[in-house]
N, C-alpha and C positions, 0 to 999 in steps of 0.2 A: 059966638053963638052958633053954633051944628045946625045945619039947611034941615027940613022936617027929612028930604032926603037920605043925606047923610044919616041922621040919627033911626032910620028902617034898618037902612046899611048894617047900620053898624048890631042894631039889637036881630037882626036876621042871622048877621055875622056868628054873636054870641050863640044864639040857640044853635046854631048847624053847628057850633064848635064841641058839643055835647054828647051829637048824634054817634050811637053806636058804630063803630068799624063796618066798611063792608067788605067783602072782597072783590077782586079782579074781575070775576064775571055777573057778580051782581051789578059792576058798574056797566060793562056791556051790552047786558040786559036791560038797561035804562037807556044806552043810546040806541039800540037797536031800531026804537019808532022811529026814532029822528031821521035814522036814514033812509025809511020806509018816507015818511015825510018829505024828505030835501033831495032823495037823489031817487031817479026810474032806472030800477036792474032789481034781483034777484039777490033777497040775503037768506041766508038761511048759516046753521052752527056747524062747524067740524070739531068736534072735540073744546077747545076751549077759547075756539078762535070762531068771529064774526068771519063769513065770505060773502063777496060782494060781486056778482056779474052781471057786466054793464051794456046793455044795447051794442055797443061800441067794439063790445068783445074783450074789454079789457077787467079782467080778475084780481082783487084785493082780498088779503088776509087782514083781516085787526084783531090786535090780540095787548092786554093789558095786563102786566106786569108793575107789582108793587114796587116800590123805593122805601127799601127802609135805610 
């Protein structure tokens, strides 16, 4: 018998399995709070890359490319 857990899991699973395609930078657009949230520096877009500078002085690009 599936834990009540398991069985959200699993029917949360199904429904996201559904959900339209999105692209690369739609998905980035969705992290980009988070890093507002989780980390203190400076994001802002270049083109089709997240930048990220850090108190620290230290600079990151993220950038999200599909696998097919």
């Amino acid at each position: 018998m599936a834990t009540k857990d398991n069985s959200v899991s699993e029917r949360v699973m199904a429904e996201a399995s559904g959900e339209n395609p999105f692209t690369p930078c739609e998905l980035l657009q969705e992290i980009e709070p988070l890093l507002h949230t989780y980390f203190l520096g400076n994001f802002g877009w270049n083109g089709g890359a997240l930048i990220g500078v850090f108190p620290n002085g230290q600079e990151f690009r993220i950038s999200v490319e599909e696998i097919v």
